[in-house]
Structures are given as C-alpha cells and as structure tokens.
C-alpha positions as CSV (number, residue, x, y, z in Angstrom):
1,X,59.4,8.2,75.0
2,X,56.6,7.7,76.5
3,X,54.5,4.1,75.7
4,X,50.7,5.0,74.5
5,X,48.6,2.7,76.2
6,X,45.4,1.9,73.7
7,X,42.1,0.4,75.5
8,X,39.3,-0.6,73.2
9,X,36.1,-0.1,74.9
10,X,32.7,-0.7,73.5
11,X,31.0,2.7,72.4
12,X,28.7,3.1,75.5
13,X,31.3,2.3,78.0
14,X,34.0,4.5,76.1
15,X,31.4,7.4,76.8
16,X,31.1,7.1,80.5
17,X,32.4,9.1,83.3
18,X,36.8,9.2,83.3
19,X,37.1,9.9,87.1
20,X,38.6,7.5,89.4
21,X,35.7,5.8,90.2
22,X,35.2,4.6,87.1
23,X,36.3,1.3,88.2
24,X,33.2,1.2,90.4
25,X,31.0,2.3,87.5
26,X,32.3,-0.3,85.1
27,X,31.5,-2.8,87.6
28,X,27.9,-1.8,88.4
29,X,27.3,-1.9,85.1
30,X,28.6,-4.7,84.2
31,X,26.8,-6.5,87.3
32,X,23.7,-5.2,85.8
33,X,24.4,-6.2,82.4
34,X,25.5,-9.6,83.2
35,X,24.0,-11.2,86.2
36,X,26.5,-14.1,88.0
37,X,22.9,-16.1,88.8
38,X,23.7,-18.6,86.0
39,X,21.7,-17.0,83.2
40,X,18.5,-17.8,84.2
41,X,15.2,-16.3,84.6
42,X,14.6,-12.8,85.3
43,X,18.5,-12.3,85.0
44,X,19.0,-14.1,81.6
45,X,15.9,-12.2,80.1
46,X,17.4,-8.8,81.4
47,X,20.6,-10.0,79.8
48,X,19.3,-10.2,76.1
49,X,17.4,-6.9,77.1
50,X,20.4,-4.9,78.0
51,X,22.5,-7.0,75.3
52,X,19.8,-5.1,72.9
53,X,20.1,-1.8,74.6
54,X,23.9,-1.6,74.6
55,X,23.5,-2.3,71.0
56,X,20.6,0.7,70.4
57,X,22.9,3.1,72.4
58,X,25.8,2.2,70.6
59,X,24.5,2.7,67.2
60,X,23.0,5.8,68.0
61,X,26.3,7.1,69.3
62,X,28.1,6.1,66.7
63,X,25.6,7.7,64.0
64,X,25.8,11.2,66.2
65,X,29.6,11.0,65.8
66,X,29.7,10.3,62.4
67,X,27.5,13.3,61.5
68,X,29.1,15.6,63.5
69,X,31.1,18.7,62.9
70,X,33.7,18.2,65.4
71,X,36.6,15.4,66.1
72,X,35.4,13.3,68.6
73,X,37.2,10.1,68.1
74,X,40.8,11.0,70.0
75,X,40.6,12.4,73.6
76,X,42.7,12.7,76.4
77,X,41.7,11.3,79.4
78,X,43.5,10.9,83.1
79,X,44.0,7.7,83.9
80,X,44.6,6.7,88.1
81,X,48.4,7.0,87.4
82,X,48.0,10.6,86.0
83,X,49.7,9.5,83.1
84,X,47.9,10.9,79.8
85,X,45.9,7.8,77.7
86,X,44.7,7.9,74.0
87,X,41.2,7.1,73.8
88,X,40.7,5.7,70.3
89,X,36.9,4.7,69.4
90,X,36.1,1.8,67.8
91,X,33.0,1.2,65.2
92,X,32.0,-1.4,66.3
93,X,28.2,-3.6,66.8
94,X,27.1,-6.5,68.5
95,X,29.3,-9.1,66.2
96,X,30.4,-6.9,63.9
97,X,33.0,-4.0,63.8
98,X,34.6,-2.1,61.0
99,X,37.5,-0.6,62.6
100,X,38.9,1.8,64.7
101,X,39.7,6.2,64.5
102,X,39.4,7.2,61.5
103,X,39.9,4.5,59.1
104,X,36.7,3.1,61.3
105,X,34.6,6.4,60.7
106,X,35.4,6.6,57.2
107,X,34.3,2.8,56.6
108,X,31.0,3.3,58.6
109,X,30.2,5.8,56.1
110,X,30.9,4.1,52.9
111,X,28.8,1.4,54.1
112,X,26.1,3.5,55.2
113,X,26.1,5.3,51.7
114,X,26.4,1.9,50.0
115,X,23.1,0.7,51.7
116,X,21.2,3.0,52.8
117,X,21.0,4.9,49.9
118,X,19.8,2.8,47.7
119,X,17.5,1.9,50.0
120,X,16.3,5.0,50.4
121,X,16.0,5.5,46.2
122,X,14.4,2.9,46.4
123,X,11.5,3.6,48.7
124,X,11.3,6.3,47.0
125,X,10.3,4.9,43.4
126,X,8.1,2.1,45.0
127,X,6.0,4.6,46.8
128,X,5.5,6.5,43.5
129,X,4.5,3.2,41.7
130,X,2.0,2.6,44.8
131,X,1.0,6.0,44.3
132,X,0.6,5.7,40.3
133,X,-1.2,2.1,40.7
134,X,-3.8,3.7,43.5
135,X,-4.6,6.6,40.8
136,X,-5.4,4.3,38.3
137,X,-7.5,2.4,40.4
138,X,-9.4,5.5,41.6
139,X,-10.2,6.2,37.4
140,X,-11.0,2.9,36.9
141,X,-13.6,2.7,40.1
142,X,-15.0,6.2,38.4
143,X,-15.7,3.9,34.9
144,X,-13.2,4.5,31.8
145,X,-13.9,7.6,29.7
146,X,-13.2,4.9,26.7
147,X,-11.5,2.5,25.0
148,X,-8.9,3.3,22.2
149,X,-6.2,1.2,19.7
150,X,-2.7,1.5,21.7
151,X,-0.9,4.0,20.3
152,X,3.1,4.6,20.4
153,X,5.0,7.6,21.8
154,X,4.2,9.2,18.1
155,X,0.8,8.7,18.5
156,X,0.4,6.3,15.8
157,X,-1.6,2.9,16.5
158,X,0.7,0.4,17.6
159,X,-0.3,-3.0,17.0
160,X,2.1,-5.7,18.6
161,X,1.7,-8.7,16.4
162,X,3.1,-11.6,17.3
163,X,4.3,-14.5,14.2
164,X,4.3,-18.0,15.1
165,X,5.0,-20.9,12.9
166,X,2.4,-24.0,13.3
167,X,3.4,-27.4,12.3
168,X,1.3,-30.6,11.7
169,X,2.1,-33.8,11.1
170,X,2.9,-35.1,8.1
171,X,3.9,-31.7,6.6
172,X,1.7,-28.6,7.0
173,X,3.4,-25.7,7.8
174,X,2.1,-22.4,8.2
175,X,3.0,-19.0,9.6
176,X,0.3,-17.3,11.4
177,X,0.0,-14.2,12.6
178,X,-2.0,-12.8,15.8
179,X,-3.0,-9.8,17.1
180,X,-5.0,-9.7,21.0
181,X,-7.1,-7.3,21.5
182,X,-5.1,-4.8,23.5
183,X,-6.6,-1.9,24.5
184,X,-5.6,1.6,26.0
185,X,-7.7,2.7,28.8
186,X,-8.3,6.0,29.2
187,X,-9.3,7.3,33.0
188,X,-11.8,9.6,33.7
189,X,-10.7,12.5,35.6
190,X,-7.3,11.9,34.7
191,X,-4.4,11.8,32.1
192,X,-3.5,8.2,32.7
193,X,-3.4,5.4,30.5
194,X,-2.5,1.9,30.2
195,X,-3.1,-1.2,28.2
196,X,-5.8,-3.8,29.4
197,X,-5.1,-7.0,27.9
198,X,-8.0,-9.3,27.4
199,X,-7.1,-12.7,28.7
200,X,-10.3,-14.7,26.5
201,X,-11.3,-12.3,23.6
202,X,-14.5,-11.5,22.4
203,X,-14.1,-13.2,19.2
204,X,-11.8,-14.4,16.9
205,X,-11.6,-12.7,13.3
206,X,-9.8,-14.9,10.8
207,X,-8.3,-12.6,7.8
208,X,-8.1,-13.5,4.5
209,X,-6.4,-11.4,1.6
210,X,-6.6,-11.4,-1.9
211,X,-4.1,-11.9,-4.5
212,X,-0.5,-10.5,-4.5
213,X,-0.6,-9.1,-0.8
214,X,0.9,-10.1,2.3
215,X,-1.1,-11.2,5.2
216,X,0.9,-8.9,7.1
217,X,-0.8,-5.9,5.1
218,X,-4.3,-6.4,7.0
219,X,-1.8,-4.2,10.1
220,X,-0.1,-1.7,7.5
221,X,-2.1,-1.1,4.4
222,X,-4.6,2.2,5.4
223,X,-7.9,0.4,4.8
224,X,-7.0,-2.7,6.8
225,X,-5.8,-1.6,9.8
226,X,-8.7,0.7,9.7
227,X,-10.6,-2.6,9.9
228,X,-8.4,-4.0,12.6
229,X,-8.4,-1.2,15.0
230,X,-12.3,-1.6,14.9
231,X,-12.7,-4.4,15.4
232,X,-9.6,-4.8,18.3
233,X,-11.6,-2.1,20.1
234,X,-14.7,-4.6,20.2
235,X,-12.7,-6.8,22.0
236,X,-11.9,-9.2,19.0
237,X,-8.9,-10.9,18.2
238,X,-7.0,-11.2,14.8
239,X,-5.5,-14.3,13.0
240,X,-4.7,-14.2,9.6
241,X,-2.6,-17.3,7.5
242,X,-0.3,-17.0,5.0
243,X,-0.9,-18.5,1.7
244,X,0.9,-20.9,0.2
245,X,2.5,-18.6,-2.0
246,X,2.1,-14.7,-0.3
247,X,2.1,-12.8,-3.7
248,X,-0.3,-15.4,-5.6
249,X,-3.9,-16.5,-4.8
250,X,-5.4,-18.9,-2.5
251,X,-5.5,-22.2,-3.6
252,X,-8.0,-25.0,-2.2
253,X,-5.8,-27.8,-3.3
254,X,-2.4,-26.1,-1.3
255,X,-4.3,-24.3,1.3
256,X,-7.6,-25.8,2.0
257,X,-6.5,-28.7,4.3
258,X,-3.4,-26.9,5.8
259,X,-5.5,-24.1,7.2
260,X,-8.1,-26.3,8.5
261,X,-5.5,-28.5,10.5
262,X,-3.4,-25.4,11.8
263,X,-6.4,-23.7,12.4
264,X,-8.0,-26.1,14.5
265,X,-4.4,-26.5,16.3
266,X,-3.8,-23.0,16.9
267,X,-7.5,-23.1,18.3
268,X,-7.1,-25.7,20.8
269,X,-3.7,-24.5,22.0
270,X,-4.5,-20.9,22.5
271,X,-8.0,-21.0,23.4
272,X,-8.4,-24.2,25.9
273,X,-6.3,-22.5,28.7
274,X,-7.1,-18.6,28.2
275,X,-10.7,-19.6,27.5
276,X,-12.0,-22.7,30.1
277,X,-14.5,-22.7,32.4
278,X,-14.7,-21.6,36.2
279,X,-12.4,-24.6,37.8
280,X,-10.7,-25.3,35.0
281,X,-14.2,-26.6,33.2
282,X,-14.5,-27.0,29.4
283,X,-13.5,-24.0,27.3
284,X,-16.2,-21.6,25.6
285,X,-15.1,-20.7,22.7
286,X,-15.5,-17.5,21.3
287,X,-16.9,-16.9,18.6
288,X,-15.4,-17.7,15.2
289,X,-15.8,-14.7,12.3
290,X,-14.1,-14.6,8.6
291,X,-13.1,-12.4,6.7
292,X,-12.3,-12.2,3.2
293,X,-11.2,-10.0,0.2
294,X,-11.2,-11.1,-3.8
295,X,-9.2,-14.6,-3.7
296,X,-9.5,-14.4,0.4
297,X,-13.3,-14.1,-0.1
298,X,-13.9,-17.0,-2.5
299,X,-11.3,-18.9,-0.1
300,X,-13.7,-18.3,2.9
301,X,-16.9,-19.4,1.3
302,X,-15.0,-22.4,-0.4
303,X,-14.2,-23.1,4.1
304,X,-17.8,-22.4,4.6
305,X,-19.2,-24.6,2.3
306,X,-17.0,-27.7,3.7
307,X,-17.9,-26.7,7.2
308,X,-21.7,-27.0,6.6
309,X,-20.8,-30.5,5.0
310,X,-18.5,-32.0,7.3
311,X,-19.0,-30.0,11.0
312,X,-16.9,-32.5,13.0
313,X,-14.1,-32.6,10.8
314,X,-13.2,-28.5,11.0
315,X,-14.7,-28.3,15.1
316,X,-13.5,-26.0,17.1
317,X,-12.6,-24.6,13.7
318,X,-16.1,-23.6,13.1
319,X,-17.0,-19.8,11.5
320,X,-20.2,-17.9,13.3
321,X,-20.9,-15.3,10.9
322,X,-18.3,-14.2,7.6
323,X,-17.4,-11.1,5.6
324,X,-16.9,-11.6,1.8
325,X,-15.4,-8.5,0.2
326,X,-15.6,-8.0,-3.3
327,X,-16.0,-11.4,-4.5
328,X,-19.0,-13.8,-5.6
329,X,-19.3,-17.4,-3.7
330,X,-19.0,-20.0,-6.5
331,X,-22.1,-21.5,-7.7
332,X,-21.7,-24.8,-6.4
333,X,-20.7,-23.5,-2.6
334,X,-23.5,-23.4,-0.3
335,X,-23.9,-22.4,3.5
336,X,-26.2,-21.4,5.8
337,X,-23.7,-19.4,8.3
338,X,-24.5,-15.9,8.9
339,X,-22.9,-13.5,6.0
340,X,-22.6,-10.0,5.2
341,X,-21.1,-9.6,1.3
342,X,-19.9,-6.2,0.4
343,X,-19.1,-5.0,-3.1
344,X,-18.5,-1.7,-4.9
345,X,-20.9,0.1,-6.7
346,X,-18.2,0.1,-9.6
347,X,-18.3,-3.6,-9.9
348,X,-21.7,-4.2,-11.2
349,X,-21.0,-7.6,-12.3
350,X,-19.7,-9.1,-9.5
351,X,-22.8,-7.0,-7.4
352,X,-25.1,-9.0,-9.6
353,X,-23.9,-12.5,-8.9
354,X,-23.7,-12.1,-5.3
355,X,-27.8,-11.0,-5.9
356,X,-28.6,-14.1,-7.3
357,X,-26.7,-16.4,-4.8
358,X,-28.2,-14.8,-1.9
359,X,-31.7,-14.8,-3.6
360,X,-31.1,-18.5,-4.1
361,X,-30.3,-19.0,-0.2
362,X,-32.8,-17.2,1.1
363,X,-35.4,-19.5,-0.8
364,X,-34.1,-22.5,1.2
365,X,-34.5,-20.6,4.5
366,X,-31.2,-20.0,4.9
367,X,-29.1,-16.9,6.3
368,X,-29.4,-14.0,7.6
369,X,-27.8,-12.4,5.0
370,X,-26.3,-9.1,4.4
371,X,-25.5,-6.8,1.4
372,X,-23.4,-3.5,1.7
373,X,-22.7,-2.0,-1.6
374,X,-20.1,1.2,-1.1
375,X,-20.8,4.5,-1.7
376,X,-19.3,5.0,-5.2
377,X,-15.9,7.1,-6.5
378,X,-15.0,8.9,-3.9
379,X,-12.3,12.2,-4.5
380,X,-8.5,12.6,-4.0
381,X,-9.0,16.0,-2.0
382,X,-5.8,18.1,-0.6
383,X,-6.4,17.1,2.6
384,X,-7.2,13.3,1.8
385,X,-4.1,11.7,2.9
386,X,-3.3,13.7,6.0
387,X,-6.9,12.0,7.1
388,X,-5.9,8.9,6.2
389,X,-2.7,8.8,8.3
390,X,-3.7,11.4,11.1
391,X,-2.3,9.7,13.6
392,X,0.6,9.5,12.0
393,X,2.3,13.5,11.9
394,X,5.2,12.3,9.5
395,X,2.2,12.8,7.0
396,X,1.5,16.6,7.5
397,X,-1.0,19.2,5.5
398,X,2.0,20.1,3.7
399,X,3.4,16.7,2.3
400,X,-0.6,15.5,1.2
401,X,-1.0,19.1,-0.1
402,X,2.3,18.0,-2.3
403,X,1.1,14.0,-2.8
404,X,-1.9,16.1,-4.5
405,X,-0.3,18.1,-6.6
406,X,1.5,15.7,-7.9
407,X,-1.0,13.3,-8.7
408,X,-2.7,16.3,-10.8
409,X,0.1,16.9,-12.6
410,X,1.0,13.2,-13.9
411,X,-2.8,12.9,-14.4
412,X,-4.2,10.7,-12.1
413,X,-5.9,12.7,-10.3
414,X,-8.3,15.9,-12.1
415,X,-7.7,19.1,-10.4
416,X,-10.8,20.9,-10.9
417,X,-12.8,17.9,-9.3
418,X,-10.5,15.7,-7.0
419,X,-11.9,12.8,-8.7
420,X,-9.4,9.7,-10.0
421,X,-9.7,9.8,-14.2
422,X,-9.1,5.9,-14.8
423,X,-8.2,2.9,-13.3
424,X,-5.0,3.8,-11.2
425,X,-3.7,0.2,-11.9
426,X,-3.8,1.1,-15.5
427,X,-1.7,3.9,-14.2
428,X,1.7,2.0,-12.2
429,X,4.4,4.3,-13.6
430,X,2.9,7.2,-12.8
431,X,1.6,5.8,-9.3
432,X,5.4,4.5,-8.7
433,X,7.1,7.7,-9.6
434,X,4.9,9.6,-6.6
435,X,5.3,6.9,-3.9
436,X,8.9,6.8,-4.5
437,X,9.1,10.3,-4.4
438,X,7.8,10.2,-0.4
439,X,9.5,6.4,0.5
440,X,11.7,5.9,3.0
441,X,14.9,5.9,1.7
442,X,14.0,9.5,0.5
443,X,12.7,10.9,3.4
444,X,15.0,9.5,5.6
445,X,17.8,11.4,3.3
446,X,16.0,14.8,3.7
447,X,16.0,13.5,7.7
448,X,20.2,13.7,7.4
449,X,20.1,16.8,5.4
450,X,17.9,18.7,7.9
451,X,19.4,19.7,11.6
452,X,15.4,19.5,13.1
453,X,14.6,16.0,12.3
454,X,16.3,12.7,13.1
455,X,16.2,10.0,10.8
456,X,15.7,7.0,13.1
457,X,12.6,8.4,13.6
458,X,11.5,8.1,9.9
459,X,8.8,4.8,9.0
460,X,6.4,4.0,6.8
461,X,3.3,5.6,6.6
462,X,0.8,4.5,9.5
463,X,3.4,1.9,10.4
464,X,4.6,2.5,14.6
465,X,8.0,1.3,15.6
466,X,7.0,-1.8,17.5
467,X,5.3,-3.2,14.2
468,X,8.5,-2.7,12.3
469,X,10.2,-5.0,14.5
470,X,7.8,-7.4,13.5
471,X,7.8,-6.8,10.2
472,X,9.9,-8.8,7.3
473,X,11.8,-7.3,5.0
474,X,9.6,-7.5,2.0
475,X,6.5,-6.4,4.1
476,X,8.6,-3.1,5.1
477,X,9.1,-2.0,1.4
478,X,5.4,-3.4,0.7
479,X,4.1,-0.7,3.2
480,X,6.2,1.8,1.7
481,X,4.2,1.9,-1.4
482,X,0.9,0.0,-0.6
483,X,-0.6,3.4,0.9
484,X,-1.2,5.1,-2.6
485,X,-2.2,2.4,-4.9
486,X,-5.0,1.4,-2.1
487,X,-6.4,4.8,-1.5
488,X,-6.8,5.4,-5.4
489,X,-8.1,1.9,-5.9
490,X,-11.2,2.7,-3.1
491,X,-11.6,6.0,-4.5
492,X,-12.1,4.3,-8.0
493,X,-14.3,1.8,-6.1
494,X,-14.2,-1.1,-8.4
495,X,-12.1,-3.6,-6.7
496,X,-10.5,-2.7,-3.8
497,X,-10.3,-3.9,0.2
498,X,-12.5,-1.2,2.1
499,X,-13.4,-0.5,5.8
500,X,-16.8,1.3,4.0
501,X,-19.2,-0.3,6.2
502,X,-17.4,-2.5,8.1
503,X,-18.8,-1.3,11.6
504,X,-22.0,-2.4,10.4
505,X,-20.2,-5.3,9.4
506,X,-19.0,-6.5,13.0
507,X,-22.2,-5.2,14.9
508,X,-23.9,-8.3,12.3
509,X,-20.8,-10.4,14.0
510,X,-21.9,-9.4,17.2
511,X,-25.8,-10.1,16.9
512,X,-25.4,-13.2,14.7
513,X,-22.4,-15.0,16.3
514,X,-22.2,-17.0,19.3
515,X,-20.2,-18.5,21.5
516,X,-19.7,-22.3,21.6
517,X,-19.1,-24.8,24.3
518,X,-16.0,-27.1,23.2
C-alpha cells in the first residue's frame, strides 16, 4: 500500500506551478517575502506588505473556491520521485484557520453565512432608516402641512398619559396625572408622520372636575378630550389631581393644602430641568392656566382667591388666566387673574350670579374678564354620535342610527324633533338600559359570534389602546357608560362639562397669560 504523503501549504503557495522547479520558485518567493537583512528597513516594511498581500490573495482564492461549481480541493500532482501526492487545501488566514478539504470548506461557509449575513440584513435596514430619517427631514425643511392629536393604528386620538404618585412630607399624597403635548407632524409632500415631543410646553393646563367623576375622564369622556386635544395641539400641557375622594366633591379642608404642596412640587421637579435657561440659567416657567367644572370650578376660584392673598406661599404654583365652567365663584372669593366663566343658557340662575360677581370686579379695576354662555338645547340627530366618535369606526352610521332609535323609543329622545324631552338624569334607567345595550362586554360577545371581527380589538368608545393600559379598572367601565349620559346632558344644556367655546377659551389663555421667570 502505498503511504499518502500530505503537505499543507498556505493557499497561494498551494496554487503555484507543480514542475520540478518548484523548489526554485518556493525559494524566490520566499526570499522575497522574507528578507535575511535582519528585518529592517526597506526589507521589514516589504515584509508586512507582502505578509498583507499573501493574506488578500489567499482570501480571495479561497472565496473563488468556495463559490465554485467544481471540486478543487483534491488534486494530483507529480512530485520529483514520480510518485503520485494528495494535495489537500487548507482554509486557512493569517492566524487563523478552520480546517482542511472539505470539513474546512464547509466550515468557511457556515461562518461566512453566520456573519456576513447578518451583516448584510443589516445594512440593509439601516440604510432604509437613513433613507426614512432624510425624507422626513426634506418635509420638515418644506414646513409641516399641520399639526394633529396622535392618533393610534385605528385612527382614534391616542393620548399617552402618564400617573405618578406625589408625596409630601408629613402626609399629602396625591395621584396626578399628565399628559405632554405630543403632537403628530404631518409632512408636506408626503405621507409621513411622526410625533414631535415638546421638551418645555407652551403652558400648563391644570384640570379640575366636578362631582362624581374621575379625573381620568377629562381623556375619555367625549366633551373633555375634545377640550384636551385642543388645547395639546396649542402646545399645552395637562395636569389634573385627584380629589380626595374621586366620586365626591372637592373639598377645601382635604384638598386645598394638598394640591398646593404637590402642585408646587410637581412644578419644580418637572419644570426646572425641561424648562431652564440657555446654560442651565433659571427656569421660565410657562404659563400656568385652570380649569374647572361645577365642584372643580368653585375649587379653582377658592385657589385663586388664596393666591391673590398669599403669592409667595403657592409660587411657582401661580394660575395666569382660569376657566370656570358652570359654576359661580363664592361671594367672598375675590381675584384679579384673568377669567373666562362659561355657563349654559339653561342655567339661568347660576348665569345670573356669575353677572353680578364679575360686575362687582370690574368696578375695582380688576380682570379681564370673560363670559361665554352656550348655545342652548342642542338635538340628538341620527348621525349625532357617529360625529362625536368619528375617529373612532367601532361607532359606525349604523350603530348611532340604532343608539337613536332607541333613545326614541324609551322616550328620551322625540322623534319628530331630535330634541331631548327632560332632564336625562331624571331619566338613569332608561339611559342605563341603552348604554348597556352597546358596552363592552356586549359588543365584544357579538365580536366572538362574528367570523369578521376580532374581539381584542373591541374598547370603549373614543378610548385608543394605549390609554387602556393606563386606565384603572373603574375608569374602564366609567368610559363605557360616560359617553351617553354626557352628550344628553350638553344637549339639555343645563349643567353639563362642554368644549362649546372653549377655543375662544384658550386663545384668552394665550393673550392673557404669560410666562414667568422662577
């Protein structure tokens, strides 16, 4: 049996010439590539350049074989003693080899796949961020076509409110919650768009609602996040407090000094960094605005009052103009801050008293301010609710066409002239029976039952995905039934949150308010 004799040969040497004289090769080349002068100068440079080029040629050789169709790592070659020699190839780099025939092809490639790749995936999804990031650029250079209220796959506004608890020492505790002004920019010439965060917002809006709602309802209920999507689009920030009961009314004994404190906390810890001067200079505050519904309203004029008395107790905590919904300030309350009151046309008594206080006011020089009186009853039509939640398509022609109806039929609403026939709180069973009929336990049944729709997809009226998340429990089935009692209660217009007028409302923000160094 003839012995197989295996040399092992660096790639470029394995390729050169197998005649005799390939003794006399192997030595000019290796004279060439190794000079015997020591390793210095010209010679040691020319080393680490043919060192490099060994290494180029080698890789390259390899890569050619790998990708080729044919065999090419066993030959036959003739050695000097004629005898027949097996020339096996091995993988093999400067420093690093990964084997030999075969087994050393096969684990070139694995690596090669393993690396290069991904690699090459991804190149390919950075350049298409670069490329998405330069578009957007390009639209925003050309000016945005607009700003808009985020909205969520659905299309419905998505507000992503964050919940924090504030504490201060010795016991107030608090849960506040805040909503930045993030807003959707809309590029001109193109379909892109992307939220723009505002770092320092215009202003600061501090909510308060009445009696036996949630704080959280400002973002759910249809006429308050009416009210917050205008004024996020101006650039203005939300905070609203949570009483110290969230179904009962506020209370100036329980809330009055606990909101003051957390207030001026949340202030200073939210608003110093986001908000300071070039170089880290003192902050400007933003403006400071209020707002306030029923129990909320007489709450904010009650803050008013004691902020006019006592400045440098409630600073940074300081209001720059206020909204007082529905509600008359108390006779013995007295401000001179910028306010714009706005009652129903229904409510005649409580129209009358906020007449008097602000003819009072005005006689001391003080103000601006403002009056808005709504419309007056307003109709229940076919169409009303699918305008109400348009961006929202789980509420269709067809299920307000049937919301309608049924309001007709128990008597709530008259069906010759869309108008509400009495007080609808006068009217819960009836109310109750219709909301439940279109809550979310019931339409996520006919979601299981149908083979086009998908249950998980089912939420609360005007309410996007991301908001449920930050919703609790109660404030979930709260939104499932706060969208009908509301909408009657402004079409009555008697007592009743409202966005009626409340862009006129925040453009008297805007002119009267301003900005405060802290």
């Amino acid at each position: 049996m003839q012995e197989a004799n295996l040399t092992h040969h660096p790639l470029p040497i394995a390729n050169m010439s197998t005649t005799n004289n390939d003794s006399d090769a192997d030595n000019s080349t290796a004279a060439s590539a190794y000079p015997s002068n020591g390793g210095s100068g010209v010679g040691a440079n020319n080393s680490l350049i043919n060192l490099f080029h060994l290494g180029y040629r080698s890789l390259l050789a390899q890569l050619g074989d790998l990708f080729s169709a044919g065999e090419l790592s066993n030959s036959s070659i003739i050695g000097h003693d004629d005898h027949d020699k097996e020339l096996i190839r091995c993988y093999c780099l400067p420093f690093v080899k990964f084997g030999h025939g075969a087994r050393g092809k096969s684990n070139v490639k694995t690596i090669f796949g393993l690396i290069f790749v991904p690699i090459f995936l991804l190149t390919f999804f950075l350049l298409d961020d670069i490329g998405k990031v330069v578009v957007r650029n390009m639209q925003l250079r050309r000016g945005p076509s607009g700003l808009m209220s985020n909205r969520d796959e659905t299309g419905v506004i998505d507000f992503h409110l964050n919940r924090r608890v504030l504490k201060e020492f010795p016991g107030h505790t608090r849960e506040v919650l805040l909503l930045s002004p993030s807003l959707a920019v809309q590029g001109r010439g193109g379909s892109h768009s992307f939220e723009a965060m505002l770092k320092c917002p215009r202003g600061i809006l501090f909510m308060f609602h009445g009696c036996g709602r949630y704080a959280a309802s400002f973002f759910y209920s249809p006429q308050g996040r009416k009210m917050v999507e205008m004024a996020t689009e101006m650039g203005i920030g939300i905070v609203a407090f949570t009483k110290s009961e969230e179904l009962g009314c506020w209370n100036w004994a329980n809330d009055g000094e606990t909101v003051k404190k957390l207030a001026k906390k949340f202030i200073s810890s939210r608003l110093s960094k986001a908000c300071a001067g070039p170089n880290g200079s003192d902050a400007v505050y933003p403006p400071m605005y209020a707002f306030g519904a029923s129990s909320g309203g007489s709450f904010v004029g009650m803050l008013s009052s004691q902020m006019k008395q006592d400045p440098e107790d409630y600073a940074p905590f300081l209001f720059s103009a206020a909204n007082i919904q529905i509600m008359a300030p108390n006779e013995h309350d007295h401000w001179d801050i910028p306010t714009v009151f706005t009652t129903m046309s229904g409510d005649t008594q409580t129209s009358k008293k906020v007449q008097d206080w602000v003819n009072n006011e005005m006689q001391n020089d003080k103000g601006p301010y403002k009056i808005i009186t709504s419309s007056g009853r307003k109709p229940i039509q076919v169409d009303h609710f699918a305008r109400v939640f348009q961006d929202d398509r789980q509420m269709s022609d067809r299920i307000s066409g049937s919301i309608h109806q049924d309001l007709s039929t128990l008597g709530v609403v008259n069906s010759s002239t869309d108008e509400v026939f009495a007080n609808p709180r006068f009217a819960k069973d009836a109310v109750m029976s219709i909301w439940q009929k279109y809550d979310l336990l019931s339409r996520k049944e006919i979601a299981n039952d149908s083979k086009h729709l998908d249950a998980s997809d089912v939420h609360p009226f005007g309410v996007s995905q991301r908001l449920m998340r930050s919703l609790k429990k109660e404030e979930l089935d709260d939104a499932d039934s706060i969208w009908l009692i509301e909408e009657l209660n402004v079409a009555w217009d008697e007592h009743e949150i409202t966005a009626e007028g409340f862009e006129d409302v925040l453009q008297f923000f805007l002119e009267n308010g301003s900005a405060r160094l802290e």
